[in-house]
N, C-alpha and C positions, 0 to 999 in steps of 0.2 A: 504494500500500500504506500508507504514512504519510501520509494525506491532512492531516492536522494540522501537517502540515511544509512543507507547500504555501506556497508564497509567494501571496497575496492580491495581483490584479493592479489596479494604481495607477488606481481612479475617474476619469475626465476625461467633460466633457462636462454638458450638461442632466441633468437626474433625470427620465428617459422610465418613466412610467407602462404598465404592459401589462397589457390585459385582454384575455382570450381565453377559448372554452370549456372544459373542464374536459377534455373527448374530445380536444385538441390537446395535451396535457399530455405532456413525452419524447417527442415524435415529432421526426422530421427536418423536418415542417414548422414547428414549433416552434425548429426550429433554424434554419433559414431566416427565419425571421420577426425573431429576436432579430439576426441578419447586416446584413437589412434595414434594421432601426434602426438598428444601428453606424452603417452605410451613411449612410445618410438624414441622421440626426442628429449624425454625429462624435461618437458617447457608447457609454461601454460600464457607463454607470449607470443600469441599467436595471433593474425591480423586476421578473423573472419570477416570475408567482405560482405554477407548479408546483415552484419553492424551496421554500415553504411548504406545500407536500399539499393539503391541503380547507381550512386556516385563512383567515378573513378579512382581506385585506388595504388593503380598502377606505378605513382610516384613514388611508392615505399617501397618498392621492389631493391631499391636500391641500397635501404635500410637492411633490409632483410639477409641472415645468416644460410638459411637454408631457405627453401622455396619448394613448396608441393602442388604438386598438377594434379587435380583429379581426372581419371579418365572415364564414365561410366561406360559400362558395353565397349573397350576398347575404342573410345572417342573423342579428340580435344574441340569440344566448342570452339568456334571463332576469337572467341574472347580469351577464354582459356591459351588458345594457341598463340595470338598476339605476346601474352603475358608470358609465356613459357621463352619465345625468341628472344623478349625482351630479358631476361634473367639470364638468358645462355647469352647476352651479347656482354655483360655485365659480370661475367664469369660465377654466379652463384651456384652453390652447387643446388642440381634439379633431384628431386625424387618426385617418381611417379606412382599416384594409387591408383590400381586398375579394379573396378569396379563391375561382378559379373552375378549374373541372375540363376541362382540355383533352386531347384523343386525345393529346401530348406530354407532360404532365407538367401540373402548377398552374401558372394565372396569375396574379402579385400585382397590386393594383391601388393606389397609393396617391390618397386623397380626402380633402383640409384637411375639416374639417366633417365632418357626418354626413350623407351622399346621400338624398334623400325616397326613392329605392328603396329602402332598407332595410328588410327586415319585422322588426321588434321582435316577439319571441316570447314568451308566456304561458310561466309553467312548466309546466304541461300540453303547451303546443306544445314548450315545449325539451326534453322527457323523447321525446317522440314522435320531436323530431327527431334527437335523441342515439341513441335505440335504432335508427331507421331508416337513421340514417347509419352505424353500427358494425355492422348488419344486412350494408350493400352491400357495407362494407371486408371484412368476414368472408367474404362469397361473392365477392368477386372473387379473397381469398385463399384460398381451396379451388378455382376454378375455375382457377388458374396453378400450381395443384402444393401441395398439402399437405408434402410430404416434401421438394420439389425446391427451394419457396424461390421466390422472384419480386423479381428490382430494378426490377418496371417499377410497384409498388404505390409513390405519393407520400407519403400523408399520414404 
């Protein structure tokens, strides 16, 4: 209720860069993700950029100790992919989380570097793929119960 009375919890660790689609934005895999870097890195300074809405956060990049790409489905959004050059032109070191859809839940995958599998995506393709991914979330959540609710939905 008084979130301005909140105690600000004490920075430690690396300045971990996060880039991610914008469609992962408040999700629990977004929360999962951010767990992962505590994990991974011992840091909980980490820049999520669904903090900031749609604004550009790009400038920190430069700030930044390590730098994470998320990939879902072996994929760099446009956005994502901008951020990822701009970090490798900058010499930061890249890790990639690759992001995969199993009958149990998501698989994370962590990859130092950027995998040559990766498909870097056009903004044409990242709009296609945005809409056609929140297409399937939305029919699997009508197909588990509109009314009833579903914990078996990840993202």
């Amino acid at each position: 209720m008084l979130g301005f009375l909140k105690r600000k919890k004490e920075k430690r660790g690396p300045f971990v860069y996060l880039s991610e689609p914008t469609f992962l934005y408040h999700t629990r895999t977004e929360r999962a993700i951010v767990e992962l870097i505590e994990e991974k890195f011992d840091s909980n300074n980490i820049l999520v950029p669904s903090k900031y809405g749609l604004r550009d956060t790009s400038g920190r990049i430069k700030d930044a100790e390590i730098f994470v790409a998320v990939a879902p489905l072996g994929k760099f959004t446009s956005l994502v992919g901008r951020e990822v050059k701009l970090a490798q032109e900058l010499g930061k070191p890249v890790y990639t989380l690759l992001i995969a859809r199993e009958p149990d839940g998501l698989v994370y995958l962590w990859v130092e570097g950027v995998p040559e599998e990766v498909e870097w995506l056009s903004p044409e393709e990242t709009q296609a793929f945005s809409f056609k991914f929140a297409h399937d979330e939305y029919m699997a959540y009508l197909k588990t119960g509109l009314f009833i609710g579903s914990r078996k939905r990840e993202w």
